[in-house]
Backbone as numpy.savetxt, mean C-alpha at the origin, in Angstrom:
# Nx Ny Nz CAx CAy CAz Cx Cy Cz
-36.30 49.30 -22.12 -36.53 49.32 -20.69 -37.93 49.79 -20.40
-38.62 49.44 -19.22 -39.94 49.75 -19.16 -39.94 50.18 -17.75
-40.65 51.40 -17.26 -40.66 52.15 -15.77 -42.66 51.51 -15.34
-42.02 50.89 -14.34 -43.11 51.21 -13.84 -43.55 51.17 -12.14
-43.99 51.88 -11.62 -44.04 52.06 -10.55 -42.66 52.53 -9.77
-42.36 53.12 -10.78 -41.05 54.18 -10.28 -39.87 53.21 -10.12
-39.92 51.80 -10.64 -38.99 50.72 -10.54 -38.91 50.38 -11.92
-37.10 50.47 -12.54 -36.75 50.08 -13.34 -36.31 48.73 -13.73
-36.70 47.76 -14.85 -36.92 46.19 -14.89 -36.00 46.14 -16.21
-34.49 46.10 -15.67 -33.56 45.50 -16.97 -34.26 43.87 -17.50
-33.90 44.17 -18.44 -33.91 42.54 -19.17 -32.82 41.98 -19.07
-33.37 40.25 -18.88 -32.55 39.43 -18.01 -31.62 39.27 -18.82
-30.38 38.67 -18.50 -29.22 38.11 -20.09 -29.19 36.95 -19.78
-29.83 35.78 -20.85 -28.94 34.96 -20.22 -27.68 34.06 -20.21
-27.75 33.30 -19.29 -26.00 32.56 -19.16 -25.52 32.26 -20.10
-24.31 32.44 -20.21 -23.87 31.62 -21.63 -23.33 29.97 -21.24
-23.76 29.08 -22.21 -23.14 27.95 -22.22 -22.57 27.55 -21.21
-21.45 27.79 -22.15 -19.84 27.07 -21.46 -19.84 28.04 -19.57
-20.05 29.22 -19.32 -20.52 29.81 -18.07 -21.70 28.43 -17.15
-22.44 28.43 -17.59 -23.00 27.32 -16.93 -22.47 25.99 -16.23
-21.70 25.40 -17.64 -21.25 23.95 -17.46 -20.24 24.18 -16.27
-19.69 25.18 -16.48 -18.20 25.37 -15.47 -19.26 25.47 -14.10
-20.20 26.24 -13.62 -20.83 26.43 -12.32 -21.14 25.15 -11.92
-21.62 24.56 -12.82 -22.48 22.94 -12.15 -20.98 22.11 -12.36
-19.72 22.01 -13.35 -18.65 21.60 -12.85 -18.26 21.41 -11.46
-18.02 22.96 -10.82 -17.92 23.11 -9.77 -18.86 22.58 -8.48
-19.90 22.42 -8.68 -20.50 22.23 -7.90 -20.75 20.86 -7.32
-19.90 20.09 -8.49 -19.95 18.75 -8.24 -18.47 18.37 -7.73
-17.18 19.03 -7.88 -16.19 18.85 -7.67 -16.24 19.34 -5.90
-17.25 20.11 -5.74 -17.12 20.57 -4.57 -17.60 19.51 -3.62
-17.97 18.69 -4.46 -18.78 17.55 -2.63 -17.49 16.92 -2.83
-16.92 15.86 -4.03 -15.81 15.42 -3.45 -14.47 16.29 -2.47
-14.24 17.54 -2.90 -12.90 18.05 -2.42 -13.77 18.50 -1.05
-15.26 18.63 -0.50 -15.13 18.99 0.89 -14.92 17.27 1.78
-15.67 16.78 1.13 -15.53 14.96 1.38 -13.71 14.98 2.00
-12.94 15.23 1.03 -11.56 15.18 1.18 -11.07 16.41 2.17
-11.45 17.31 2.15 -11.32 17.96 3.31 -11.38 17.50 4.82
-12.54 17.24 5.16 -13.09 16.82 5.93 -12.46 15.80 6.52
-11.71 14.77 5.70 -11.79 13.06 5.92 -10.02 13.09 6.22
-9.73 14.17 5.10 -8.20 13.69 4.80 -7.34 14.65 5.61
-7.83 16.15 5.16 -6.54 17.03 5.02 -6.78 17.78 6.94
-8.16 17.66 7.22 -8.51 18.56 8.57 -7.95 17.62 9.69
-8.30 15.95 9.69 -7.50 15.47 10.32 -6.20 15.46 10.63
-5.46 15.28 9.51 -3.98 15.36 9.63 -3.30 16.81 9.73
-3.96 17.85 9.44 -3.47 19.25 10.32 -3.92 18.63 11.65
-4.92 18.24 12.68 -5.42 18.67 13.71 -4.35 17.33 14.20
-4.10 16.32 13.96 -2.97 15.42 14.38 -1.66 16.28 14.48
-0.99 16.95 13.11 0.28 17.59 13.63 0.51 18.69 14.62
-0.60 19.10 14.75 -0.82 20.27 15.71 -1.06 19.40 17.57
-1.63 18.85 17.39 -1.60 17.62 18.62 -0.26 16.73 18.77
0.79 16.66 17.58 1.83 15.99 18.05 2.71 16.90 18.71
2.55 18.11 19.07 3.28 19.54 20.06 2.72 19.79 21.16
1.49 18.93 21.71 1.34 19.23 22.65 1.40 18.23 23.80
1.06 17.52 24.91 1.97 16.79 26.13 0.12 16.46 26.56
0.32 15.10 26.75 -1.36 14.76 27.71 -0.60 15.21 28.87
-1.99 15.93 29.27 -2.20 16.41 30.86 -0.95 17.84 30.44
-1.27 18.05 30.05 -0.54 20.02 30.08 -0.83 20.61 28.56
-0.42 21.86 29.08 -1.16 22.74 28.11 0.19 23.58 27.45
-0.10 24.11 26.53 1.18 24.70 25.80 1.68 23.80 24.77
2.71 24.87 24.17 3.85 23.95 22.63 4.91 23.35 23.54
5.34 22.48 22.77 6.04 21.57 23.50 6.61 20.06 22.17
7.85 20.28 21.70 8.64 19.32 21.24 8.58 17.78 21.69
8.51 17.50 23.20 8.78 16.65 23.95 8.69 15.24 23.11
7.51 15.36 22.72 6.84 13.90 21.78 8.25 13.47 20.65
8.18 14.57 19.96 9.52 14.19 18.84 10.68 13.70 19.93
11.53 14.40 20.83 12.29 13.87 21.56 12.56 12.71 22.51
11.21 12.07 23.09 10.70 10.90 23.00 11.23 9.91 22.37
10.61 10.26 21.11 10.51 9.34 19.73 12.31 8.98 19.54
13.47 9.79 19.66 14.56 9.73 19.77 15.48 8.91 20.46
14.08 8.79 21.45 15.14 7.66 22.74 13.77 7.19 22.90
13.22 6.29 21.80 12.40 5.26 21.96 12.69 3.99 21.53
13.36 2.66 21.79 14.02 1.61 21.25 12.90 0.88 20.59
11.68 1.01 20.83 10.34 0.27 20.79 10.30 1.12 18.85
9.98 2.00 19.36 9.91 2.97 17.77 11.01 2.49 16.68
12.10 2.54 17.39 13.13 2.39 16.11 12.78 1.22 15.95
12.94 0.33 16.82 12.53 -1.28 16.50 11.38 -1.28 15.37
10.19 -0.22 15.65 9.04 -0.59 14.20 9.80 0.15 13.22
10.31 0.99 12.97 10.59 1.43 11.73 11.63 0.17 10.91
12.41 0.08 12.29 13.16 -1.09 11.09 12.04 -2.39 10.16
11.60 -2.72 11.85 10.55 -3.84 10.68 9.90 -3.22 9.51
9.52 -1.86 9.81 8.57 -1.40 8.60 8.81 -1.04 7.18
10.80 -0.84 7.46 11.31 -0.70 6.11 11.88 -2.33 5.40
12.07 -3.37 6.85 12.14 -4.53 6.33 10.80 -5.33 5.81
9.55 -4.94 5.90 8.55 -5.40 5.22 8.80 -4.82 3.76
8.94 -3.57 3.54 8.97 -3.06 1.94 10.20 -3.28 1.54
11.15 -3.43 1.90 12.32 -4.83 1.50 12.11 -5.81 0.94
11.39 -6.28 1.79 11.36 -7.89 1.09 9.80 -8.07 0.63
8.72 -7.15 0.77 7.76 -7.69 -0.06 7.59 -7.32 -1.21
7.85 -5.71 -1.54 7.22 -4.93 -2.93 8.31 -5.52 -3.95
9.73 -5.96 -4.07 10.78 -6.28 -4.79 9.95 -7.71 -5.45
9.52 -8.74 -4.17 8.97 -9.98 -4.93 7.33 -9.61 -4.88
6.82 -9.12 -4.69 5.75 -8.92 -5.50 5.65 -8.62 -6.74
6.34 -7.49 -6.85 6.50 -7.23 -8.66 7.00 -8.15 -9.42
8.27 -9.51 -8.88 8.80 -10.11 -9.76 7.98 -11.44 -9.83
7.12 -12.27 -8.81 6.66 -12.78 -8.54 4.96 -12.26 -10.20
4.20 -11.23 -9.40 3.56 -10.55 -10.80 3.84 -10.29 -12.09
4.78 -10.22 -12.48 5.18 -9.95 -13.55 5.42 -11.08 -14.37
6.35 -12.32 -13.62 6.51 -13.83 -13.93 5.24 -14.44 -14.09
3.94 -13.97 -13.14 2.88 -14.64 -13.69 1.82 -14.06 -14.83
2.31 -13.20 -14.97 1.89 -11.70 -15.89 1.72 -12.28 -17.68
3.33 -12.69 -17.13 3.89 -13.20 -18.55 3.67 -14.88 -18.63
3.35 -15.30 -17.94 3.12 -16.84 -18.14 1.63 -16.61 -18.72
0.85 -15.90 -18.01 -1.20 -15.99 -18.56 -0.84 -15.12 -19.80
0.30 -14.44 -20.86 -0.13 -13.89 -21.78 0.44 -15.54 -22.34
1.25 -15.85 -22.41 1.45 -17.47 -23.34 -0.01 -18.52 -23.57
-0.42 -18.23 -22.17 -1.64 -19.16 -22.74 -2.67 -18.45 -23.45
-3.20 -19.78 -24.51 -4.06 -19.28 -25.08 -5.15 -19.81 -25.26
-6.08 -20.41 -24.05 -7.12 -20.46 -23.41 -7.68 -20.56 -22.02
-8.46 -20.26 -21.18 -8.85 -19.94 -20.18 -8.10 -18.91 -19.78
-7.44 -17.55 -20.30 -7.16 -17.00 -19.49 -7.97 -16.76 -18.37
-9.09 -16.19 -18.56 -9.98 -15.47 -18.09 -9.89 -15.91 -16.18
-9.79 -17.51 -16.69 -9.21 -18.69 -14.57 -8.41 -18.16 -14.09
-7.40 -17.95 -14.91 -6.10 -18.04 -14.49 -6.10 -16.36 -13.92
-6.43 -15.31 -14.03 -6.63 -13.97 -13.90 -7.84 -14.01 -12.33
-8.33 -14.87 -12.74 -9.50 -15.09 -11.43 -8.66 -15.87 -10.01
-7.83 -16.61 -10.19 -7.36 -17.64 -9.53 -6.11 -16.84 -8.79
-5.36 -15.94 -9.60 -4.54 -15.63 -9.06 -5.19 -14.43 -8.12
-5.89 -13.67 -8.72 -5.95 -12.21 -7.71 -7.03 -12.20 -6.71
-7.52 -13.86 -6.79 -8.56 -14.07 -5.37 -7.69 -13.44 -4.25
-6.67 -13.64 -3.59 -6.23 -13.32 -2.42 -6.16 -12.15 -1.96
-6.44 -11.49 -3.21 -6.02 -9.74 -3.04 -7.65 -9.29 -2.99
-8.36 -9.87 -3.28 -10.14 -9.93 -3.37 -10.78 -10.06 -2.00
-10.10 -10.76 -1.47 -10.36 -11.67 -0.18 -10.03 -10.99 1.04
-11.07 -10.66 1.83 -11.00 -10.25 3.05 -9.28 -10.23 4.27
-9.40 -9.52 4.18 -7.72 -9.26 4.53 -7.61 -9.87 6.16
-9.30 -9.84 6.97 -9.14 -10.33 8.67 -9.55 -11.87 8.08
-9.62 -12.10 7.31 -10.32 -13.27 6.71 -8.77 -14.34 6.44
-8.37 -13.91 5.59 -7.01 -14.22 4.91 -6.15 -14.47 5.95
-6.00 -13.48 6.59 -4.96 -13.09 8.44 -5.34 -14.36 8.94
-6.39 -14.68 9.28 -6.77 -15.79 10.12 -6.46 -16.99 9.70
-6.60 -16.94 8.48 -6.27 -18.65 7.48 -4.60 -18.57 7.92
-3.47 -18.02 7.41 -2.38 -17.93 7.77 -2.13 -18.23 9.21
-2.64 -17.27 9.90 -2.60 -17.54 11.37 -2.61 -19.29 12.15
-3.78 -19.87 11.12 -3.98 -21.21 11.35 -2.84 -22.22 10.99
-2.66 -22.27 9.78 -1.32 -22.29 8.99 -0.41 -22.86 9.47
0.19 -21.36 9.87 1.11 -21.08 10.93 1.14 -22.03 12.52
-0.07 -22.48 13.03 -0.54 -22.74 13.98 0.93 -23.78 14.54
1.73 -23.54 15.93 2.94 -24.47 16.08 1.83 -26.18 16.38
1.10 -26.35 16.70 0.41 -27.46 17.24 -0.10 -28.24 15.89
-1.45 -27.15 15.62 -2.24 -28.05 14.31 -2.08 -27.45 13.05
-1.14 -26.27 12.82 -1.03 -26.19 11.83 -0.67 -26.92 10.31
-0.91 -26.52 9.44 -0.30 -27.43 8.17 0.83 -27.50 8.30
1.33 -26.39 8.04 2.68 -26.54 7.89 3.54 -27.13 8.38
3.23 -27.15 9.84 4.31 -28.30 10.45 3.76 -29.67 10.74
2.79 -29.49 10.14 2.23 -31.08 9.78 3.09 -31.60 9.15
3.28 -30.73 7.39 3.77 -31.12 6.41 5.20 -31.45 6.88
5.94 -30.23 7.66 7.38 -30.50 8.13 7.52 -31.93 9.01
6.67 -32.20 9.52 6.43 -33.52 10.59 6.61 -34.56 9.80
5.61 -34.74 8.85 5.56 -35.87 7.98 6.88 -35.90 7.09
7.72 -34.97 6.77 8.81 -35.01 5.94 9.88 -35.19 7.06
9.90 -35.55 8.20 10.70 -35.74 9.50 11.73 -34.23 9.40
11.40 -33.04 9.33 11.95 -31.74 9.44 11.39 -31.45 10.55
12.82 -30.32 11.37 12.33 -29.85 12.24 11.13 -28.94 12.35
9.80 -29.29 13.25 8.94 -28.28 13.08 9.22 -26.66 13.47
8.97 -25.78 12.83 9.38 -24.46 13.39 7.43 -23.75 14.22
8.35 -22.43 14.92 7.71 -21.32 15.77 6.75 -20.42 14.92
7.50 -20.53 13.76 7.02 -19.34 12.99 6.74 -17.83 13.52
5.03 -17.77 13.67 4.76 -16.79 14.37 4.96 -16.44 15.93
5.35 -17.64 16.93 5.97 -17.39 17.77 7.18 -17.34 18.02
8.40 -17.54 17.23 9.63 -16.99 16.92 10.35 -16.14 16.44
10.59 -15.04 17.29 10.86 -13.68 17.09 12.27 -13.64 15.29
12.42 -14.41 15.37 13.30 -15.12 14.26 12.93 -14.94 13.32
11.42 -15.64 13.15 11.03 -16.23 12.00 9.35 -15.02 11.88
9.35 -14.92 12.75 7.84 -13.94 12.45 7.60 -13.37 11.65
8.89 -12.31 11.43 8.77 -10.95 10.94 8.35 -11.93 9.53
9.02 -12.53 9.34 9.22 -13.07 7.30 8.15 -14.03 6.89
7.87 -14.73 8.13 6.23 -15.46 8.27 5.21 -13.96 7.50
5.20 -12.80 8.14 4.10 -12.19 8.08 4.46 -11.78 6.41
5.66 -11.10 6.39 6.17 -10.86 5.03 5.47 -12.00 3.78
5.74 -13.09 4.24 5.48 -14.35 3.10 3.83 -13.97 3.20
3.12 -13.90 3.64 1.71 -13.78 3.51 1.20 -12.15 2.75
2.13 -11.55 2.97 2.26 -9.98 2.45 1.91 -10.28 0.98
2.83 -11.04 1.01 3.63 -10.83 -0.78 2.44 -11.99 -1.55
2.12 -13.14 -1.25 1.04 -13.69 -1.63 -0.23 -12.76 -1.82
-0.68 -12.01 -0.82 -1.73 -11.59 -1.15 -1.73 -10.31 -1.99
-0.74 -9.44 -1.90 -0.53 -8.38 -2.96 -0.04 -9.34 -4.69
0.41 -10.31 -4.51 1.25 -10.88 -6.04 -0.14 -10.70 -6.86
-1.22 -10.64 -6.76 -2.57 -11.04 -7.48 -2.94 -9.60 -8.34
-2.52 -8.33 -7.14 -3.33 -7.18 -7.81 -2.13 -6.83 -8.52
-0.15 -7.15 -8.29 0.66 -6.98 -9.23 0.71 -7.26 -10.77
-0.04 -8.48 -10.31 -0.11 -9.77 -11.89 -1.09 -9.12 -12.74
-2.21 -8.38 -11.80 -3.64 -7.65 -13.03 -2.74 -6.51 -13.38
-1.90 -5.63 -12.96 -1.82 -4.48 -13.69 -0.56 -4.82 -14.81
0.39 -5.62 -14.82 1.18 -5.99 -15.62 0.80 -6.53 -16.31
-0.53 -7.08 -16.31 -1.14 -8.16 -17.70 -1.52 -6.63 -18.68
-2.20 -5.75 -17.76 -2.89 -4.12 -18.47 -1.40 -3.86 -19.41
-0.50 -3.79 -18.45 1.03 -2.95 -19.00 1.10 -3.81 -20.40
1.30 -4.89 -20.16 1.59 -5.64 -21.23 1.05 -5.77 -22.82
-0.67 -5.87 -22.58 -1.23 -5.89 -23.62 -1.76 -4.53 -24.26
-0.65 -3.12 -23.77 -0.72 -1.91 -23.99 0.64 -1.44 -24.69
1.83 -2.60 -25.00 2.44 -2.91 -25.60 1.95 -2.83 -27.19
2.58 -2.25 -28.12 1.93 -2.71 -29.43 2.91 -3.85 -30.21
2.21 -4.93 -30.63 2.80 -6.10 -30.92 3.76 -5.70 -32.22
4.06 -4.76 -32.60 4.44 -4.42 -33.92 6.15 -4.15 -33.35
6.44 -3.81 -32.23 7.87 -3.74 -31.86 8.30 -5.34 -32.16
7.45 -6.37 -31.57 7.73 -7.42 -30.98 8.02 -8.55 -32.40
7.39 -8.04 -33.73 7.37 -8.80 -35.03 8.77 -7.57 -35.79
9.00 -6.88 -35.44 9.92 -6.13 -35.93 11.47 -6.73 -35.34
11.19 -7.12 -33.88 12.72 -7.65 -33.19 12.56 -8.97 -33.53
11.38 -9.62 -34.09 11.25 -11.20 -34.85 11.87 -10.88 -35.76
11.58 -10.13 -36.84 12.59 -10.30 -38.24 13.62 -10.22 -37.61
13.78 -9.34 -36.99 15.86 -8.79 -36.57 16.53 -10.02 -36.38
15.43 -10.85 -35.86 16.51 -12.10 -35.49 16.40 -12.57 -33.78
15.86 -11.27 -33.34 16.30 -11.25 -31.64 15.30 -12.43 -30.98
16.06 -12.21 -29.90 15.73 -13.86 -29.31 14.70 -13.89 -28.26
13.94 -14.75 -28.13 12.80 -13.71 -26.64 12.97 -13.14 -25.33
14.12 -13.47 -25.04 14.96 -12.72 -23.34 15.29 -11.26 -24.18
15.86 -11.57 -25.91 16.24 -9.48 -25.52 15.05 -9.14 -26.36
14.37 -9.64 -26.43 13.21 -8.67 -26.97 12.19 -8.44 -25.39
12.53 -9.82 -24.59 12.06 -8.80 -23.22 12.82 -7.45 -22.42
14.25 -8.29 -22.30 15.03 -6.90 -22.04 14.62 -5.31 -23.03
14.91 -5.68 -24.50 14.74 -4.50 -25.12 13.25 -3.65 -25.48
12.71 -4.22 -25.14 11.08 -3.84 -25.59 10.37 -3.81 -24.23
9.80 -5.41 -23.92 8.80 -5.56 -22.38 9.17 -4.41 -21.26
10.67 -4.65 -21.23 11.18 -4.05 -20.07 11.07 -2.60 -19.69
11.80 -2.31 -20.72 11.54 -0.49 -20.62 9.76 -0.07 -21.03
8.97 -0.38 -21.62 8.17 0.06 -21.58 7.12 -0.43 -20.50
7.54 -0.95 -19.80 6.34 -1.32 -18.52 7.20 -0.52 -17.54
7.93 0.24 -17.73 8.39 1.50 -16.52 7.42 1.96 -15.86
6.80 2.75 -16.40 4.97 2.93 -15.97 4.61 2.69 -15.04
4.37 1.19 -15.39 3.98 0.00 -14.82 4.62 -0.24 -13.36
5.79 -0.63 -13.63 6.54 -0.79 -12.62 6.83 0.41 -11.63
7.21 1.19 -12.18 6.60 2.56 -11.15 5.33 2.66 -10.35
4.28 2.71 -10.80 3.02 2.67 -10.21 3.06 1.66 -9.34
3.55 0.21 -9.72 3.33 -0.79 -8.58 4.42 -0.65 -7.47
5.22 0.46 -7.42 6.63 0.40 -6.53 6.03 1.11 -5.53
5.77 2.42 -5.96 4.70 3.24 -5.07 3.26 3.01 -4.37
2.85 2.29 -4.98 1.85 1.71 -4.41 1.94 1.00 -3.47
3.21 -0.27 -3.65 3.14 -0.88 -2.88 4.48 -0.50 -1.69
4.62 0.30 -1.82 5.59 1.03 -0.56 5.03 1.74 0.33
3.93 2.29 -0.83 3.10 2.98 0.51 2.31 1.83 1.60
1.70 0.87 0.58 0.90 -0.32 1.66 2.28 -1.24 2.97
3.45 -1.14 2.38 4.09 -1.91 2.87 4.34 -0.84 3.91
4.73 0.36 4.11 5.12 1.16 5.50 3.50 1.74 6.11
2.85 1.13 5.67 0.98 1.10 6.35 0.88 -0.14 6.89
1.45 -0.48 7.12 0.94 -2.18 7.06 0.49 -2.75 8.68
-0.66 -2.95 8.79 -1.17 -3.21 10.13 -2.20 -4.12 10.25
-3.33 -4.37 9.69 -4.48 -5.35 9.57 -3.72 -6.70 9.81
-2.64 -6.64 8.86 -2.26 -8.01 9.00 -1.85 -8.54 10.18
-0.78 -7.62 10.43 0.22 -7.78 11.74 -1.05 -7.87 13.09
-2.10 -7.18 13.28 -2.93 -7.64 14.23 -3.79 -8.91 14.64
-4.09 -9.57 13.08 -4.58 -10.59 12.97 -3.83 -11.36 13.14
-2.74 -11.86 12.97 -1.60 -12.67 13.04 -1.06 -12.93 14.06
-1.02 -11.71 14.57 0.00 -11.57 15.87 -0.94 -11.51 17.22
-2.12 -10.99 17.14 -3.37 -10.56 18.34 -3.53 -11.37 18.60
-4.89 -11.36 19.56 -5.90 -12.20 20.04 -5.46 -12.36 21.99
-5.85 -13.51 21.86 -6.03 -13.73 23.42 -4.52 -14.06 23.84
-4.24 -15.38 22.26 -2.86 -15.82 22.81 -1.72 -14.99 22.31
-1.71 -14.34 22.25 -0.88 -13.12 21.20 -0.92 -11.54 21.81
0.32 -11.11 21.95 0.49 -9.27 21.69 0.59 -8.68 20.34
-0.15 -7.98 19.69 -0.08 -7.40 18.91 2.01 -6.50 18.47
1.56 -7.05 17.22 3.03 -6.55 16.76 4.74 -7.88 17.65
4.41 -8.87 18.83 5.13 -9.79 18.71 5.65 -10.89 18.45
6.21 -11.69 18.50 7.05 -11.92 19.95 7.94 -10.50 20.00
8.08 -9.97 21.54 9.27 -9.54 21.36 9.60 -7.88 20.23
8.24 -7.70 20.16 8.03 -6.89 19.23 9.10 -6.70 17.65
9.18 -8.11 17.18 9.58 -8.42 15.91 8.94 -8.59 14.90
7.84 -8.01 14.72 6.78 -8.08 13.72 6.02 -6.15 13.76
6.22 -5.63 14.70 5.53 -4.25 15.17 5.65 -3.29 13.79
4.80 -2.98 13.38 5.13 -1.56 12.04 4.84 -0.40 12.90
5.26 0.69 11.88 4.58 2.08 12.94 3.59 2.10 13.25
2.70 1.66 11.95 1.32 1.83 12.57 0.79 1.25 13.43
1.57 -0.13 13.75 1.22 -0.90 14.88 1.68 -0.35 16.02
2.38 0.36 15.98 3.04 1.07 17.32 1.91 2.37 17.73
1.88 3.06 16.88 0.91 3.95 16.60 -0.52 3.92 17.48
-0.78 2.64 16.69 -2.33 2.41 17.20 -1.99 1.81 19.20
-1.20 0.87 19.13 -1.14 0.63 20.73 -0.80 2.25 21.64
-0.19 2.80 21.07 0.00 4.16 21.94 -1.03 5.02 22.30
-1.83 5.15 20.98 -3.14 6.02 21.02 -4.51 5.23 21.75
-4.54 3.55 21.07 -6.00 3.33 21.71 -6.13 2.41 22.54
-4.15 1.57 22.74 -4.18 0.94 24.24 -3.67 1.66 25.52
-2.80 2.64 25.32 -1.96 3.28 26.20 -3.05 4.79 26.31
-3.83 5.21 25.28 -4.34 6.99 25.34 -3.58 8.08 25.53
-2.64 7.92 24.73 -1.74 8.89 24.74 -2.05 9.12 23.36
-2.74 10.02 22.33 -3.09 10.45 21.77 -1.95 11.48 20.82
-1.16 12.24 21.76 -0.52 13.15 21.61 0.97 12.56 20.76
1.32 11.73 21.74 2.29 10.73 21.04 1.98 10.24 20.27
0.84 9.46 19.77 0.76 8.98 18.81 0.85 9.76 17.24
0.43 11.04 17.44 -0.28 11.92 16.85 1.48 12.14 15.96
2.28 12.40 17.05 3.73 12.49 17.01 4.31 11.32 15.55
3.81 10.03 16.32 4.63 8.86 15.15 3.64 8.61 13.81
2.26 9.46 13.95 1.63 9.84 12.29 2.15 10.93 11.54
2.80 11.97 12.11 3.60 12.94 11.63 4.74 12.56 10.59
5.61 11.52 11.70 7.30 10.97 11.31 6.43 9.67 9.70
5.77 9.18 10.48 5.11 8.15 9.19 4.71 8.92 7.76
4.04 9.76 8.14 4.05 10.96 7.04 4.74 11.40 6.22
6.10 11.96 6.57 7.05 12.14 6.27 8.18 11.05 5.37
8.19 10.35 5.95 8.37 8.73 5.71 8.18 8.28 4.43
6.98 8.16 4.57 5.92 7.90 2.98 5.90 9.64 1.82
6.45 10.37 2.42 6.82 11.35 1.49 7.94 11.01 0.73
9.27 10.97 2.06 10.29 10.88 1.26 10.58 9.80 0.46
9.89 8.59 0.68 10.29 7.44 0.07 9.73 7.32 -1.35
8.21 8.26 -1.25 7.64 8.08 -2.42 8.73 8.87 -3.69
8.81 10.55 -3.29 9.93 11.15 -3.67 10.85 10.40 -4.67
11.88 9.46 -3.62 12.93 8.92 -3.74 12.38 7.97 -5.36
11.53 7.56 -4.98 11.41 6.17 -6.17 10.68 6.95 -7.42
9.77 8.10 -7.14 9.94 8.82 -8.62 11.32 9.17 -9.08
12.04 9.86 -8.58 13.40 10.42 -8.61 13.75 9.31 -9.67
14.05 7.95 -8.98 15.17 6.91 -9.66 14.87 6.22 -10.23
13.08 6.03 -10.20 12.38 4.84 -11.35 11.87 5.70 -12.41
11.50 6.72 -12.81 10.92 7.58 -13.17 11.56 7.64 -14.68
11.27 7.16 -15.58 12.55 7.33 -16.71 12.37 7.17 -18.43
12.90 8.23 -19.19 12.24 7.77 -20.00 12.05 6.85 -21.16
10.52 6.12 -21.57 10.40 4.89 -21.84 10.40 4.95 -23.44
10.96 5.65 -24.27 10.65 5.71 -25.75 11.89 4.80 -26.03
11.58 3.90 -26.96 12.58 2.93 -27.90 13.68 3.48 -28.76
């Protein structure tokens, strides 16, 4: 130690290593988790805290949830919203998986066939909405071109509270089948081919060497795409606006037979400004997409050893 000027000057230590790496660790973990702060977690406190309170008054107040109870409009979206993940995430996966397994048989160009299919899921989603929309069109559309020329009755489609909801569904499931088909091709060729020449000697036939082998080990697989796509299917709104909007169109009808929560959601908050309510049916949606996610770890969740 050295005195001087009546001030004592320890010698410095310095950092160790692994002390370092962890500080600048941190320091980089810290822009994403305030990023996520900021974006994710401060909003949705400051929404549930706004679904207790009433536009135009001040104080706690339930009212919004009780509302929501004797709202026929609401229940009406939830049903559509659990009948979209009904009928799309079930044939998406089987739809993906069927084409999953057709591009591992071939054995050239995969590379098209991987390009060709998951364009739709690539492809601008107000972009895509609109092509369908046309489609769909009761006047010039294709489709009832095609039905015309085959002397079938032409249908409403998107203007038939009937037929809407499954119109929008059928366009669902097309454009998700593309990003199903890329991750089951991953599942697949993460398979080691050595089960598959082992149930060849046995004798087994290629349905139970899919049952006994493919099947259980793309659990994973199939898990990840259940959740995934349950969550997109009870989110589901871009579409339903493009489809259903515009000049000649209400969002979320005919008849509000096409409406998801979030479509309900968004008309409450940024056509009606009721904020508070809305704030209310991001809460219940919340919840929603908790329990459901929950539910399908619970029962898909399982284990995949041979």
């Amino acid at each position: 130690m050295k005195f001087g000027g009546g001030l004592m000057e320890a010698r410095k230590v310095p950092m160790k290593m692994h002390t370092r790496q962890a500080m600048i660790a941190y320091v980089f973990l810290s822009i994403p988790l305030l990023f996520f702060l900021g974006i994710r977690i401060l909003p949705t406190v400051y929404a549930f805290i706004m679904s207790f309170s009433v536009q135009d008054a001040d104080g706690f107040s339930i009212e919004n949830y009780v509302r929501l109870l004797h709202d026929p409009i609401f229940w009406r979206s939830v049903w559509n919203t659990f009948l979209y993940l009904i009928i799309t995430v079930p044939l998406q996966l089987v739809f993906g998986l069927l084409i999953a397994l057709g591009i591992e048989q071939v054995t050239r160009f995969k590379w098209f066939y991987r390009i060709v299919f998951f364009l739709p899921y690539m492809t601008s989603i107000v972009a895509v909405s609109w092509v369908w929309r046309l489609m769909y069109d009761s006047n010039i559309g294709v489709l009832n071109q095609i039905l015309k020329a085959l002397h079938i009755p032409q249908q409403g489609w998107l203007s038939d509270p009937d037929q809407a909801l499954f119109a929008v569904s059928a366009m669902l499931i097309w454009q998700m089948t593309g990003f199903a088909m890329l991750i089951f091709l991953a599942g697949l060729q993460a398979i080691p081919r050595q089960y598959y020449e082992a149930a060849e000697i046995d004798g087994a036939s290629k349905w139970k060497s899919f049952w006994k082998i493919t099947f259980p080990l793309l659990n994973p697989t199939i898990l990840f795409l259940t959740v995934i796509g349950a969550i997109q299917s009870l989110q589901t709104f871009t579409q339903i606006v493009n489809l259903t909007g515009g000049s000649s169109g209400s969002i979320g009808g005919p008849l509000h037979s096409t409406s998801s929560i979030v479509v309900y959601m968004y008309k409450q908050g940024f056509r009606d400004y009721n904020m508070e309510y809305a704030s209310a049916i991001t809460v219940v949606l919340f919840i929603m997409i908790m329990i459901v996610t929950l539910i399908q770890l619970k029962v898909l969740n399982r284990n995949t050893d041979l």
